[in-house]
TIZA-454907 format. One record per residue: x, y, z of N, C-alpha, C in turn; residue in one letter. Coordinates in steps of 0.1 Angstrom, whole numbers, plus 2048, in hexadecimal, padded with zeros to 3 digits. Example, Ala and Ser with C-alpha at 12.3 -4.5 7.8 and 13.67 -1.06 7.14 Angstrom:
% TIZA-454907
8847C784E87B7D384E8847DF84EA
8807EA8478897F584788180084FS
% end
This chain:
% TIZA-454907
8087F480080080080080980C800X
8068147F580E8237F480C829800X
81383480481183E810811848807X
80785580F80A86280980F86B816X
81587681081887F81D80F88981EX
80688F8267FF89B8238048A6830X
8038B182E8078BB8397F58C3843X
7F38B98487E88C08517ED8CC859X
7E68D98577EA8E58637F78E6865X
8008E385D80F8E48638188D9860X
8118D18698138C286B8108B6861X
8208B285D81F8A785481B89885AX
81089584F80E88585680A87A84AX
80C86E84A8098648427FE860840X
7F78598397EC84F8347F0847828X
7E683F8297E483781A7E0840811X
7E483D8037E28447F77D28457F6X
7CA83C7F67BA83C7F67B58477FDX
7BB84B8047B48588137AB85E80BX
7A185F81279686E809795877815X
78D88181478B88D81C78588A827X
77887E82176E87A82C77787283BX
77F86483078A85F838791864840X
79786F83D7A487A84479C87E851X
78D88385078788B85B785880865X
78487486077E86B86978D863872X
7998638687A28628707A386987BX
7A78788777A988387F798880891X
78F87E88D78887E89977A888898X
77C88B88B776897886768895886X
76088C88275388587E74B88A882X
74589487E73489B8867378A7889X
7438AE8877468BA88F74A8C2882X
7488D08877418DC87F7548DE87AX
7578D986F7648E08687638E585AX
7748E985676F8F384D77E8EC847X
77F8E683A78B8E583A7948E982BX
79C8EB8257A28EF81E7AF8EB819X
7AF8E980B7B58DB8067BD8E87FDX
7CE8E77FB7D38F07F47CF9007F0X
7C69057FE7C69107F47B69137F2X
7B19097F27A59077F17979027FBX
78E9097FC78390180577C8F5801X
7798EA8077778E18007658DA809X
75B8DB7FE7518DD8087508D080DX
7488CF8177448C281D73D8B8817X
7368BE80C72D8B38027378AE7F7X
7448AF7F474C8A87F17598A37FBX
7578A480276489A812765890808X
75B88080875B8798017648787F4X
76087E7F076587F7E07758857DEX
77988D7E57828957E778C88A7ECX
79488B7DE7A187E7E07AF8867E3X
7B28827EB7C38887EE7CA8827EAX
7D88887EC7E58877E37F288D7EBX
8008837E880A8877ED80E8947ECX
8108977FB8168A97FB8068B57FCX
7F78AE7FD7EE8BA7FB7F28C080FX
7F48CB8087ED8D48137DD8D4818X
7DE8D38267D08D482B7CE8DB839X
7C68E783A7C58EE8447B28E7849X
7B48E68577A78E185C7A38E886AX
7968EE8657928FA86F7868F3877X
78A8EE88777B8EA88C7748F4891X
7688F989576090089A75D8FE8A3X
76190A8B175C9058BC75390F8C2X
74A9088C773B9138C973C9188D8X
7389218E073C9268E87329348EBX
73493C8F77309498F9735951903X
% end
């Protein structure tokens, strides 16, 4: 199985080549909670996570929302 490298927030980390967006979030712990995340540069909506295939070396910034007052 290939490995890709991706750079989350700073921080470089590994997966399998197959990773999608949905996958990544679900790694990360993410699943149900209000984020916003951004793939090279770009916003990437939530109704493509799924679909949204990554690749060695993408940049990815991941913004969670935390509710408060």
């Amino acid at each position: 199985m290939k490995v890709i490298t991706i750079n989350i927030n700073g921080t470089a980390r590994q997966f399998p080549d197959s990773t999608n967006v949905a996958k990544l979030i679900e790694e990360m712990q993410l699943t149900g909670k209000r984020i916003a995340l951004e793939r090279n540069g770009e916003i990437v909506p939530r109704n493509r996570f799924a679909s949204q295939q990554l690749a060695d070396g993408d940049k990815l910034e991941v913004v969670v929302a935390v509710g408060g007052g």
